[in-house]
C-alpha positions as CSV (number, residue, x, y, z in Angstrom):
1,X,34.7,2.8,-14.1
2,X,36.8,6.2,-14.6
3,X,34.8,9.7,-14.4
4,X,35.7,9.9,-18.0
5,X,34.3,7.4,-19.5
6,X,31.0,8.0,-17.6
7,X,30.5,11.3,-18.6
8,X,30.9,9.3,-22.1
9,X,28.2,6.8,-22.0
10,X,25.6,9.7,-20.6
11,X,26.7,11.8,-23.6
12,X,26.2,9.1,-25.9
13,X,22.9,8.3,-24.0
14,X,21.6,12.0,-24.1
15,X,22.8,12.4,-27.8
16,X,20.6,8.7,-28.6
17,X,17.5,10.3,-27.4
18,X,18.2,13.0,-28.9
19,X,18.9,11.5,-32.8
20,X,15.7,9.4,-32.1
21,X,13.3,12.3,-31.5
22,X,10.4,11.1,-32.5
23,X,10.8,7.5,-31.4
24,X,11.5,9.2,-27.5
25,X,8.6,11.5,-28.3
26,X,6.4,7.9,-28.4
27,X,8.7,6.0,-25.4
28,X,8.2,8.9,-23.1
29,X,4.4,9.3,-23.8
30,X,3.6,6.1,-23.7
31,X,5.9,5.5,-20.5
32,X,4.1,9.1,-18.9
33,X,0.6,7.2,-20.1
34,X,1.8,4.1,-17.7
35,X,3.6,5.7,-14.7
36,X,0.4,8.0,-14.4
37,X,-1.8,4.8,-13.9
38,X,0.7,2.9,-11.9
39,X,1.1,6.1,-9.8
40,X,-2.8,6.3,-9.6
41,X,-3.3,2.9,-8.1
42,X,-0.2,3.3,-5.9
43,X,-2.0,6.1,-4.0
44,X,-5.2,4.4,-4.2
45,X,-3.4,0.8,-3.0
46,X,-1.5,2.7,-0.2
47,X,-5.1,4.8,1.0
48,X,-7.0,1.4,0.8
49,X,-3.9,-0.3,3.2
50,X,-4.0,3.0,5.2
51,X,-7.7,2.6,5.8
52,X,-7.5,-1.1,6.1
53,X,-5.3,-1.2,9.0
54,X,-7.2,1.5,11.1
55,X,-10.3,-0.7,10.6
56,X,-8.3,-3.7,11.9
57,X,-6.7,-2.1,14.6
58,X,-10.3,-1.2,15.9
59,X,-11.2,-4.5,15.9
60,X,-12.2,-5.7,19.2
61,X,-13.7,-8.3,21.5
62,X,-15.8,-7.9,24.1
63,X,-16.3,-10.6,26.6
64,X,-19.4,-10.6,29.1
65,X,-18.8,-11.8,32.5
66,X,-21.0,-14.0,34.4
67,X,-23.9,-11.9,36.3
68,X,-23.2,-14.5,39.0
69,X,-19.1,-13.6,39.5
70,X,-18.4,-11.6,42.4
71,X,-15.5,-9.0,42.2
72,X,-12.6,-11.4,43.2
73,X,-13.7,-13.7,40.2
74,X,-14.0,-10.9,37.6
75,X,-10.1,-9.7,38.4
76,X,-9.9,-13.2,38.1
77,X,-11.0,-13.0,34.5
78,X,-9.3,-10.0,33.7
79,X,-6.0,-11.6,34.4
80,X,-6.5,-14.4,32.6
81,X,-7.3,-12.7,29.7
82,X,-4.0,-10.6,30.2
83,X,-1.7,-13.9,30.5
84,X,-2.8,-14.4,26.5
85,X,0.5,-13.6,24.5
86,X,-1.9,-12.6,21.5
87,X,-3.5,-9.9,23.6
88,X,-2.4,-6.3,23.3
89,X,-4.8,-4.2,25.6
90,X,-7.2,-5.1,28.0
91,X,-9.7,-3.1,29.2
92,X,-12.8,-3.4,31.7
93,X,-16.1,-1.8,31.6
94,X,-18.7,-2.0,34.3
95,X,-22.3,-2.5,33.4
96,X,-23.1,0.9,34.0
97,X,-20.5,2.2,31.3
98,X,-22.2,-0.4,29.7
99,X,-26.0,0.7,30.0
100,X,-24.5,4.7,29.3
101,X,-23.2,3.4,26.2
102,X,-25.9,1.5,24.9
103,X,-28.1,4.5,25.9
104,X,-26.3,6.7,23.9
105,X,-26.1,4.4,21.0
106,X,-29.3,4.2,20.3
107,X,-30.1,7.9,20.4
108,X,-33.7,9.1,21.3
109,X,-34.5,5.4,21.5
110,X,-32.3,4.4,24.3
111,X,-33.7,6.3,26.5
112,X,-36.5,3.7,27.2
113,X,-33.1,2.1,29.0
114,X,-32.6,4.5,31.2
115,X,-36.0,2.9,33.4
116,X,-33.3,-0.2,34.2
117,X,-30.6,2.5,35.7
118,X,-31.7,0.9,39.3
119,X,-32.1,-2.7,38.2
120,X,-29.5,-2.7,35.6
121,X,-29.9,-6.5,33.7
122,X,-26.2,-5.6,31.6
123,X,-22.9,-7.6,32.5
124,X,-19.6,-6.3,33.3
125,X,-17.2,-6.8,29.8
126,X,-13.8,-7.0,28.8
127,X,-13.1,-5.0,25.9
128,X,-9.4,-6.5,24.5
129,X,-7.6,-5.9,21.7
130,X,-4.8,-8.3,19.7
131,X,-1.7,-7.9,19.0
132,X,-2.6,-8.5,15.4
133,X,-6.2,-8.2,14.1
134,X,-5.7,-11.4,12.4
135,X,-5.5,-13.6,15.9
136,X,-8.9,-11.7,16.4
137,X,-10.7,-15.2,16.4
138,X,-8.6,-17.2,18.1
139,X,-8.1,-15.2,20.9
140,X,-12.0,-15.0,21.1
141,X,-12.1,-19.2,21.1
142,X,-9.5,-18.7,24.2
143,X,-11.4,-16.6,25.9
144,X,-14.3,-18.3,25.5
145,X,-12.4,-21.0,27.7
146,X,-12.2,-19.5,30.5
147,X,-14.2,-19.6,33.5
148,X,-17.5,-17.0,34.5
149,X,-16.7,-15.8,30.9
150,X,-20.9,-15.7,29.7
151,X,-20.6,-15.2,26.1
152,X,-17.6,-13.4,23.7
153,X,-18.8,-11.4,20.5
154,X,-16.3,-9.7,17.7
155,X,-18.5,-9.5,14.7
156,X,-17.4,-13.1,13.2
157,X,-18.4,-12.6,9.9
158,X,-18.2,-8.8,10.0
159,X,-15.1,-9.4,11.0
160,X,-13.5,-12.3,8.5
161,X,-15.4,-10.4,5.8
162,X,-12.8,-7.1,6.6
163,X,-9.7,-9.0,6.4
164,X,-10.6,-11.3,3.0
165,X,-11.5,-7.8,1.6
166,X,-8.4,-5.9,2.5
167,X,-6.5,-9.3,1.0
168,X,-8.2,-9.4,-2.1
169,X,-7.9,-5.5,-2.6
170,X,-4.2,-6.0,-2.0
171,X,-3.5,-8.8,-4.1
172,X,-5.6,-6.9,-7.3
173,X,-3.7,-3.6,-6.3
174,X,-0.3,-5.1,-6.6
175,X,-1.0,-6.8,-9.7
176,X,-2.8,-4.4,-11.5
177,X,1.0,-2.6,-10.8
178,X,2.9,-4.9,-11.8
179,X,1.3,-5.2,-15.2
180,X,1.4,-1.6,-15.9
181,X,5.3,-2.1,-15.2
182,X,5.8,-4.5,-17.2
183,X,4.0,-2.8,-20.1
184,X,6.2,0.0,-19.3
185,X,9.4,-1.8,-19.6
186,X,8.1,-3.9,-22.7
187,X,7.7,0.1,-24.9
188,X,11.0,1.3,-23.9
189,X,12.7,-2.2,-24.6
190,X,10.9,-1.7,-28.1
191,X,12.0,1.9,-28.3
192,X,15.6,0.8,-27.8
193,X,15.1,-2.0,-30.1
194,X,14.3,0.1,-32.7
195,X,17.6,2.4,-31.9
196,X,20.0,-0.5,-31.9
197,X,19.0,-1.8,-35.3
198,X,19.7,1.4,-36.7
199,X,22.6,1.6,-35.2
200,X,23.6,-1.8,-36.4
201,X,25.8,-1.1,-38.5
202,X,27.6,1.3,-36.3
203,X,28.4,-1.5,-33.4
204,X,29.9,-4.1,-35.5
205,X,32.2,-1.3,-36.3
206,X,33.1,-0.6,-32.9
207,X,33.3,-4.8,-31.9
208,X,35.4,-4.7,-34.6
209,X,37.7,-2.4,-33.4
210,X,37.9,-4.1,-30.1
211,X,35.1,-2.2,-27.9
212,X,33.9,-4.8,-25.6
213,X,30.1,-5.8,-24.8
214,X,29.9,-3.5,-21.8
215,X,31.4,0.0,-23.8
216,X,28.8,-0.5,-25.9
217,X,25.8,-1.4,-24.0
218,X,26.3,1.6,-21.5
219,X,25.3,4.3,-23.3
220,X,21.8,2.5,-24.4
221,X,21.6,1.8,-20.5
222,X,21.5,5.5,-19.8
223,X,19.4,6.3,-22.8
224,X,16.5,3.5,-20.7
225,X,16.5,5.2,-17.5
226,X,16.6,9.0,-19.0
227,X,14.0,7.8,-21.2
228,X,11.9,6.9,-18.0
229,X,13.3,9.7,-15.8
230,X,11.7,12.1,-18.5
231,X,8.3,9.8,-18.6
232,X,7.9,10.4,-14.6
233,X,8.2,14.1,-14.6
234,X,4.5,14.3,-15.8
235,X,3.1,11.7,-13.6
236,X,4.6,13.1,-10.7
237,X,3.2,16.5,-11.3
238,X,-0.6,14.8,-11.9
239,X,-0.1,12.8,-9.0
240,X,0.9,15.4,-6.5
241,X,-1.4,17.8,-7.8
242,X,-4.2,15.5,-8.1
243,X,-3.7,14.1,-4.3
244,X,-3.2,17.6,-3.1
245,X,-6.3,18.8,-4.5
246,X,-8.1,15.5,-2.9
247,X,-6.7,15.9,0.7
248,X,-7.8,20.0,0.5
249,X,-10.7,20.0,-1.4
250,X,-12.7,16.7,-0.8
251,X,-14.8,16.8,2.4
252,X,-17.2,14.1,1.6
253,X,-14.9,11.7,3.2
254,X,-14.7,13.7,6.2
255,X,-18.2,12.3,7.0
256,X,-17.0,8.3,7.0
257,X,-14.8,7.9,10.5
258,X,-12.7,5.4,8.9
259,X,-12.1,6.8,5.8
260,X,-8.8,8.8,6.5
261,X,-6.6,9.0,3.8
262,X,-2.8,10.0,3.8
263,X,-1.2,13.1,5.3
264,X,-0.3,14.8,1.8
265,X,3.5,15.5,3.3
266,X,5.2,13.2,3.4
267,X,3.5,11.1,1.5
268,X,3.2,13.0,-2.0
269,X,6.7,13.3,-1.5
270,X,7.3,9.6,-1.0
271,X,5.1,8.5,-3.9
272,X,7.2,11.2,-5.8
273,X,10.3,9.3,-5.0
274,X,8.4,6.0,-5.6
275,X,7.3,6.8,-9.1
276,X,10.9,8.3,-10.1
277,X,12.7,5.0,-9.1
278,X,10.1,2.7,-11.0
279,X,10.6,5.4,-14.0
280,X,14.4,5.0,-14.1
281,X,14.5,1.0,-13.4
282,X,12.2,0.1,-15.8
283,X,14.2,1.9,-18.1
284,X,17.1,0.3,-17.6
285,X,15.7,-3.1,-17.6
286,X,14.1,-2.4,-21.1
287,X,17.8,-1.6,-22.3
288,X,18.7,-4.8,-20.5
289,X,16.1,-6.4,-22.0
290,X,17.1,-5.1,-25.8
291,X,21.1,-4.8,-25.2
292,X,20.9,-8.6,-24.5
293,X,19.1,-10.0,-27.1
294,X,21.0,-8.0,-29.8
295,X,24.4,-8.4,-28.5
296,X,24.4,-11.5,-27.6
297,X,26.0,-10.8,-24.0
């Protein structure tokens, strides 16, 4: 396509937004209404993955040696563990890191535990982590298999709880999104709807005259995307704003170890990005939508 005729079809687009004033008035508010929700739960579906995956990745399994093993068979164990392609880390604790840490645990409490310093009932552990939280389990059942291991404990159910939670909130995120951009592309296909029935008579004119399908659909192309270039501007400015004000201001999370949200650079800038690109696409795919029905492409 020549320079010329470009610069043509985004004329035409700017001047259609422009005749319809009132009708892009509604498009772009309702559009700015949408993006500001679907920017919304984009930051809160990519803080609940953020947090999600730094609670998997401290997933771990600890496997208690026998009390009977003596030193050769615990390397033994330790090598065995580190021949399982699932595993990522392994690492040992004695029974005396053991006994500090259960000491410390359990605050004031614990120090009745410090009587069995001298006698200390505790097994040496493997602490190991996977690969990928998910092979948490069975990694655990292969572990369990092998020899002067006494016992393996992840938190199970804990543990199967985390991942069917971060899956549903996923799954709920992504389609709570994909509604609101679909009900996005449904006003501005509307909006242009509305535009090409006025303009009705107009474009049999122009067929008529020999413009083909594409001359003419062009310039309602560029009137979808500035239509939801222009309904991103606000919902960009709420979102970054709004984030920026969270990740400052907000120390209540700063009390919850897990909870660590995003790094405001670059991530406002990303969902900036993000939010613009869904603005202009679903733009043009309402034009698509509308061009196609009415022209008969």
């Amino acid at each position: 396509m020549k320079f010329r005729t470009l610069k043509r079809h985004f004329r035409e687009g700017a001047k259609n937004i422009l005749r319809n004033s009132w009708m892009t008035i509604a498009s772009v508010g309702a559009v700015t209404t949408t993006l500001i929700l679907v920017g919304a739960f984009l930051v809160l579906m990519f803080n609940l993955n953020h947090i999600a995956d730094k609670l998997e990745e401290d997933v771990q399994i600890k496997a208690l040696v026998d009390l009977t093993a003596d030193d050769a068979e615990i390397e033994a164990v330790g090598e065995a563990i580190n021949k399982i392609p699932e595993v990522s880390s392994v690492e040992f604790s004695t029974k005396e890191e053991e006994l500090a840490d259960l000491v410390k645990s359990m605050g004031e409490e614990g120090e009745v535990w410090e009587l069995y310093e001298q006698d200390n009932p505790l097994n040496h552990a493997y602490i190991i982590k996977a690969t990928d939280p998910l092979d948490t389990e069975s990694i655990a059942k292969k572990i369990k298999k092998i020899d002067n291991i006494e016992n393996v404990t992840f938190g199970q159910e804990a543990v199967q709880n985390l991942f069917k939670f971060n899956q549903l909130a996923r799954n709920i995120g992504l389609a709570l999104i994909i509604g609101l951009i679909f009900t996005a592309i449904f006003l501005i296909s509307n909006t242009i709807k509305i535009t090409i029935m006025a303009r009705k008579r107009e474009i049999g004119i122009m067929k008529l005259v020999g413009a083909t399908n594409g001359f003419i659909r062009w310039p309602f192309f560029v009137e979808g995307m500035l239509l939801g270039v222009l309904g991103s501007i606000v919902p960009i400015a709420v979102i970054v704003t709004g984030y920026y004000y969270i990740s400052e201001n907000v120390s209540a999370f700063k009390q919850f170890n897990f909870v660590e949200l995003l790094p405001f650079s670059p991530f406002a800038w990303q969902i900036s990005l993000i939010i613009l690109l869904i603005g202009a696409s679903i733009g043009v795919w309402g034009s698509v939508m509308s061009v196609r029905k009415f022209l008969k492409v």
